[in-house]
N, C-alpha and C positions, 0 to 999 in steps of 0.2 A: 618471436618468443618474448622479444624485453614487454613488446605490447601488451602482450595477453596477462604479464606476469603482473604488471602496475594495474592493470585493469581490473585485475582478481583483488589487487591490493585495497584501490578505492571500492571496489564493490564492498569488502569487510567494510571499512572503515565510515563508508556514510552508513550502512543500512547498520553499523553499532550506535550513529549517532541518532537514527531514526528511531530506535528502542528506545531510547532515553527519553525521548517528545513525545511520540501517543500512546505507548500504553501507559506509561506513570503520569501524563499533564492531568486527566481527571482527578489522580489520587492526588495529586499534591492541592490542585484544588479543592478537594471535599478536606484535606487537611490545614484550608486556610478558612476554613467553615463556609463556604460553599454551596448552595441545595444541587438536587439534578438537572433544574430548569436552569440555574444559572450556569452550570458548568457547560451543558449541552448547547447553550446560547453561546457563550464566548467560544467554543470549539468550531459552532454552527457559522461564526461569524469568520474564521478562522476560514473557514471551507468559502466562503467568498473572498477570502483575500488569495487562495491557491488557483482558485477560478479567473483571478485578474494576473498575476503572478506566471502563471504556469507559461502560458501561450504566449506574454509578453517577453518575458526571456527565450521562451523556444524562438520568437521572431528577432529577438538580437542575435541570438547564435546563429541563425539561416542567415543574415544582412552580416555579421562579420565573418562566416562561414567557419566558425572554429567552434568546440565544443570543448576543449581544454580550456580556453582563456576564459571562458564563461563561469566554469566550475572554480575556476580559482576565484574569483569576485564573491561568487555565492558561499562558498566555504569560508574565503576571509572574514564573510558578514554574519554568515552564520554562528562562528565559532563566539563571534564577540554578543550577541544577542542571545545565543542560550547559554553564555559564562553568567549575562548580567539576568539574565528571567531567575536562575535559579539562587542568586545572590543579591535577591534586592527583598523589603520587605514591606515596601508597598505596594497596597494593589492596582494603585492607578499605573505603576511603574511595571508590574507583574502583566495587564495586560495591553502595555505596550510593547515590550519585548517577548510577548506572546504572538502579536502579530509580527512583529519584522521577523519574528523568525518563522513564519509561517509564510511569510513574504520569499525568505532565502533559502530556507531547509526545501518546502517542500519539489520548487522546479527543479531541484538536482534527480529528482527520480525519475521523468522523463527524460531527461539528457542523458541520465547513466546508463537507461534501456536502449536510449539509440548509440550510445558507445558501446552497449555490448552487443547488438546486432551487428554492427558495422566492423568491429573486431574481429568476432567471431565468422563471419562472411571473407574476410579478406584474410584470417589465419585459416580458414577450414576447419574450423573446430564446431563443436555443436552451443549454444547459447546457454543453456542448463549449468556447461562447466564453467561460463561465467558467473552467473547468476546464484551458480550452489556457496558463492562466497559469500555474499549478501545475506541471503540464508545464514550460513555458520554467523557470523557478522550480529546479526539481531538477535539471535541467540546465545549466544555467550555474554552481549552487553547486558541480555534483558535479566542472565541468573547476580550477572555482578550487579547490576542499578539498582534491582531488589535487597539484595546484600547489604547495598550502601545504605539506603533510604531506610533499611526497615534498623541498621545498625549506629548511624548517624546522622542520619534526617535529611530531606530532600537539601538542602544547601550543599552537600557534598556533591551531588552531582552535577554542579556545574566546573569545577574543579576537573572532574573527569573529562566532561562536555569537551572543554577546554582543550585539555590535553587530547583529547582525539581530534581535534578539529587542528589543532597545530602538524600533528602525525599526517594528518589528510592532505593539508597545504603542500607539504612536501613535497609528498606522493605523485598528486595531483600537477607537482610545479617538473617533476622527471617522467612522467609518462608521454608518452607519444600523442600529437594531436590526431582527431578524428575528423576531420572538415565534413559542411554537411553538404552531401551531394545535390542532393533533393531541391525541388521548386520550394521558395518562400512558401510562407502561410499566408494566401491571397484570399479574399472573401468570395474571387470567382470560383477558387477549386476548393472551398469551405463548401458553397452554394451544391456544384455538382458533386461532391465528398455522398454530400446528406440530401440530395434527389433520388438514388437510389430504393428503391421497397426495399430490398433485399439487406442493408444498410441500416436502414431505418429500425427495421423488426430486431434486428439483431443487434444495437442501440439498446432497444426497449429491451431485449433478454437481459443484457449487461448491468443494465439500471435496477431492473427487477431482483437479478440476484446481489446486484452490491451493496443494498440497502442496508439488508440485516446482517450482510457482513460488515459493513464499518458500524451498525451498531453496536455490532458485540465488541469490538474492536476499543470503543468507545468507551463503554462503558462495562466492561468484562469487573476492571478494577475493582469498580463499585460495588458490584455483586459479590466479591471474594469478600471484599472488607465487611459488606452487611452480612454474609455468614461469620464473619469470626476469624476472617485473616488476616493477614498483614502483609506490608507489600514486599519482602523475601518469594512470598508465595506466588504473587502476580508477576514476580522474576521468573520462578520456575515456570508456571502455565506457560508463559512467552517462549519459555527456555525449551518446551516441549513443544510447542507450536511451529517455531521458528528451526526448530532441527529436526523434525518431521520432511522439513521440506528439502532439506536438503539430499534426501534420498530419490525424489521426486524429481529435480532438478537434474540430476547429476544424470539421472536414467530415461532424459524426454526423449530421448533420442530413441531409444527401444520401444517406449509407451503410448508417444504421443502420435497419431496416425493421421496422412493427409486425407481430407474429406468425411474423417469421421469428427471434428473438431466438436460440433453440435453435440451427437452422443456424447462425444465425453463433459463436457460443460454440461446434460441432462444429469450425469453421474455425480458430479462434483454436488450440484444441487440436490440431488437426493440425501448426499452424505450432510450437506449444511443441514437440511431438514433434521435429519438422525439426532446429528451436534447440537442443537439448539433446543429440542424439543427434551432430547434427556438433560441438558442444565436446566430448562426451566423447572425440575422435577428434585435436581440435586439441593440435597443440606447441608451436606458435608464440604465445606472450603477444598479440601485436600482434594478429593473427587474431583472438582470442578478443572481445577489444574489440570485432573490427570485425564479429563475429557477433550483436552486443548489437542491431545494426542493425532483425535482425528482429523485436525489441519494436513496432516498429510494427503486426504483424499480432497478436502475443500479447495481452497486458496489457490498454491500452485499448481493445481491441476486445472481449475478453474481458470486461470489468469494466462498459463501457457498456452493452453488450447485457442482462449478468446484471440490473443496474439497471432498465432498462424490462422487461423479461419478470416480476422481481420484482413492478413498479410494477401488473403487468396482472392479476398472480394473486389480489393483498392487497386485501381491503377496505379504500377510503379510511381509517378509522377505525384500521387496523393498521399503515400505512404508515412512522412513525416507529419503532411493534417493529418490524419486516419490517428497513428500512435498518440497523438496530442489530447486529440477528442476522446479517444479511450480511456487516456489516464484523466481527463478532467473530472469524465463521467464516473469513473470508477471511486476516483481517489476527490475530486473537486465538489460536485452535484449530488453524488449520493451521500456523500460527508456531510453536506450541510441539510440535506432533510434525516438522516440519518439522527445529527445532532440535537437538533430542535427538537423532530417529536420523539424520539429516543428518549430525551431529557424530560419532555412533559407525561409522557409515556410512565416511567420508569420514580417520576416524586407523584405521581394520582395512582397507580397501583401496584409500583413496586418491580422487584425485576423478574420477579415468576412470570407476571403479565408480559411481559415486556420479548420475554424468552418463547414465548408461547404465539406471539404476535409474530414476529419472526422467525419461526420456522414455519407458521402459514405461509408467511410471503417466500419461505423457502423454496415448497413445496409447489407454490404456484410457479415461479420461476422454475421449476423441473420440468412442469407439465407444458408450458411456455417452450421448453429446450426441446422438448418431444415432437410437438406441433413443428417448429421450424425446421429439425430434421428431416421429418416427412414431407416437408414442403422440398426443402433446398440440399439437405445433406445426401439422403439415398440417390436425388437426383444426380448428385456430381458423381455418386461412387459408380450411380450406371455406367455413365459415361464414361469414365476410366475404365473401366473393365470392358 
């Protein structure tokens, strides 16, 4: 019980610290006068430093077998790099504590997903009731960060930063360790990880639909501010996004179906198509927010399913490369082509175009999720039945 109850604790409390870095780091950008190419670059370069970052800590935690101790280094470093990114007012200084904290922030989200599998596995509980904390978590931080920033200017939020990142420490320093059971991350079981077709395709589905979601992810800000917002409002969008999901979460357990994982990641991608294609079309800032709504059928739906369909492909013994690759891809890879041409994308013709581009690639990543169904999904559900 003490497990599960720290677990739920740090779940809030990083994914509040994670609201505070990507969806507000472009606006404070475009408010340190900024274009989209450069903001897209320095985010894009960002997504390379989580691509070297991610896997190197997931291989310290396997080599010291502890995933507590890990998390306290990363939050002690974190806390101190996004106090000083939001309270310094050069930029040469802005995007060096842009990367270390891109360095430290982002590998806690891999670590914190295999501490709530591993929780939630050894208390019998389902992973959603971990996960719906994180959820509330990003959501509550994201209506107050907009609050803050649109009432006394991005330097206040480092101040917050701070103090969550001190509350996390804590947390983090009385929660139960979670050791990692699993084989190191070896380049022999990388190699057989990703020999697999069936791996591979499914890889490709993942990349395909996470493109245009960290684009919009990305650069949403943007788009609010060029209709006529301000960042209160890119509080609430997030605020609606991020608590959409925590109905989702809380309910996988009823929703989420073994062998059907494909179908539903087919579904989630129809609904990004929907998402995207009606903001490309909005004028109204206020709308655009209240379009964020449809995160409930996107993202978590999308993200849980990809997870158990992963969980069913990989040999036990692969499972920790398997989650790693996932999150690189999802969160590392697609982030930084995401960023770049999102940025180049989004200053040559603006974010209507930009919106319009990515619900194509939605939509192809649907029809992508259908095709692999037919291949691998009906085939397992035969055979179960």
């Amino acid at each position: 019980m003490r497990s599960s109850v720290t677990v739920k604790a740090f779940n809030f409390l990083f994914f509040a610290l994670l609201s505070m870095f990507i969806p507000f780091l472009p606006l404070y950008f475009s408010e340190q006068g900024l274009s989209e190419t450069q903001i897209g670059t320095i985010i894009g370069i960002g997504g390379f430093i989580t691509l070297i970052a991610q896997p190197l800590w997931g291989m310290i935690s396997d080599r010291t077998r502890t995933i507590r101790k890990v998390l306290l280094i990363l939050v002690f470093f974190t806390t101190i790099t996004g106090y000083l990114l939001y309270n310094t007012k050069s930029d040469a200084l802005i995007i060096v504590f842009v990367m270390l904290t891109y360095f430290f922030l982002m590998p806690v989200d891999p670590l914190t997903e295999s501490l709530n599998f591993r929780v939630a596995e050894s208390a019998g509980i389902s992973y959603g009731s971990l996960r719906t904390f994180g959820a509330l978590g990003y959501a509550v931080m994201s209506l107050i960060a907009g609050y803050l920033m649109t009432e006394f200017g991005a330097h206040s939020l480092g101040y917050t930063f701070a103090g969550l990142g001190i509350v996390s420490l804590i947390v983090t320093y009385f929660m139960p360790d979670a050791p990692v059971s699993g084989k190191p991350v070896t380049m022999k079981s990388l190699k057989n990880f990703l020999s697999n077709k069936e791996t591979l395709l499914f890889l490709a589905l993942v990349f395909i639909c996470s493109v245009p979601a960290r684009m919009n992810d990305t650069f949403l800000g943007l788009y609010i501010k060029d209709l006529g917002g301000k960042p209160d409002l890119l509080g609430l969008a997030w605020f609606l996004a991020a608590g959409s999901e925590i109905l989702v979460f809380s309910l996988s357990f009823w929703w989420l179906r073994k062998n059907k994982e494909l179908a539903i990641i087919s579904i989630a991608g129809a609904f990004y198509f929907i998402r995207f294609f009606i903001s490309a079309w909005i004028t109204d800032p206020n709308w655009l927010a209240y379009i964020q709504l449809l995160q409930i059928f996107t993202f978590p739906v999308f993200y849980t399913a990809a997870i158990q369909y992963l969980y069913s492909i990989v040999p036990v013994e692969w499972r920790a490369t398997g989650q790693t690759v996932l999150a690189l891809l999802f969160f590392g890879v697609s982030g930084i082509l995401a960023s770049f041409a999102g940025g180049a994308l989004y200053q040559a013709f603006g974010g209507k175009t930009m919106y319009l581009t990515i619900s194509v690639m939605s939509f192809i990543g649907m029809l992508f999720g259908i095709v692999l169904y037919r291949m691998y999904g009906r085939k397992k559900s035969t055979e179960v039945s």
